[in-house]
C-alpha positions, 0 to 999 in steps of 0.5 A: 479462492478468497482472503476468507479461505487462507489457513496460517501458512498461506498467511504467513507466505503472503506476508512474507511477500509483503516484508520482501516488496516493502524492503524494496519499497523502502529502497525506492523511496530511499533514493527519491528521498536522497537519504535512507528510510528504514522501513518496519511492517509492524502487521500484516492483516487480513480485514473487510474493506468496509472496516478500514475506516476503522483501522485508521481511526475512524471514518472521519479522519482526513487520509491521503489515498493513492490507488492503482490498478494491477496490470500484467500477468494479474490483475488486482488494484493496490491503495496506498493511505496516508493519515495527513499528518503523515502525508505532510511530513512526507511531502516535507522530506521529499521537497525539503520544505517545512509548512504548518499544514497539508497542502494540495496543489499541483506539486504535492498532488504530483509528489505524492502520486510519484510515491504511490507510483514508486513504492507500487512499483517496487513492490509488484517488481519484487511480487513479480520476481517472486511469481515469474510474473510481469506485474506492472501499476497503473498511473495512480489516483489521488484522493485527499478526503476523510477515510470513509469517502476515500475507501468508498471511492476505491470500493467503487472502483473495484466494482465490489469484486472482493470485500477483503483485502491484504492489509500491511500496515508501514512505519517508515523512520530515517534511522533505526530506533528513531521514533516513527515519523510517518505511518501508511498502511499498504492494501493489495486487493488481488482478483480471486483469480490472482490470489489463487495464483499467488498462493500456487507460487507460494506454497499451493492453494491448499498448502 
């Protein structure tokens, strides 16, 4: 089965998994932070990896991207992106630092992995939970290029094995109300195989 083929239901379902494992997220990056960061999915899309470019503003806008593999009982990849300008606000947050621009060195290259790796984390453990499943991420892969580059670069790392992919787009503010201060989109690119067993748990493949 394939993105292509999901009927509302299972839409619904898969993003109902991605509300619960983005709350965990948020908890997460709660405690790295050391302050609480609220976090909101606005949408929940199924779209062409060759789109994304698009979705974030063109293929020309300068990201930070983040992938990891899906290991465990499944296997899949997920890609974190960050718009730059996201990235930087985060990075100041979390080393309390303020900076003009986003730069990339040793310490913010490892800071922003550790994101990846934390929100991954939380939310494969709470998919896991869900399915009664171990799923656990790979060490994360950093790139810092416009959008086009960063999403060819993960579509050759998938080896082309799906052209869709689960897209949840995430706003993160520190209060309710508060004017959005970072955006980030969170992809789940399951192998068909996983999909179908994610959808079996969450309602049958056909349900």
């Amino acid at each position: 089965m394939s993105f292509r083929e999901l009927n509302n239901v299972q839409l619904d379902a898969l993003k109902e998994i991605s509300n619960i494992g983005m709350g965990h997220a948020a908890t997460a990056l709660s405690q790295m932070i050391g302050q609480t960061v609220y976090l909101r999915v606005p949408h929940v899309t199924i779209t062409e990896i060759s789109q994304v470019p698009d979705h974030l503003g063109g293929a020309e806008k300068l990201m930070v991207g983040i992938t990891l593999q899906i290991l465990g009982d499944a296997r899949g990849s997920i890609m974190l992106l960050f718009p730059q300008e996201s990235a930087h606000r985060l990075l100041c947050s979390l080393l309390g630092q303020q900076g003009k621009s986003l730069i990339m060195n040793e310490m913010t290259v490892s800071t922003l992995k550790e994101v990846g790796n934390i929100l991954a984390s939380a939310y494969l453990s709470a998919l896991g939970n869900l399915l009664k499943m171990t799923l656990i991420p790979s060490v994360p892969l950093l790139a810092y290029d416009m959008a086009g580059a960063v999403v060819d670069y993960v579509l050759i790392e998938l080896s082309q094995s799906s052209d869709l992919a689960l897209m949840v787009e995430t706003d993160f503010t520190d209060g309710p109300g508060q004017d959005i201060a970072i955006k980030g989109h969170f992809f789940l690119l399951p192998d068909p195989a996983t999909l179908d067993i994610f959808l079996r748990a969450v309602g049958g493949p056909h349900g």
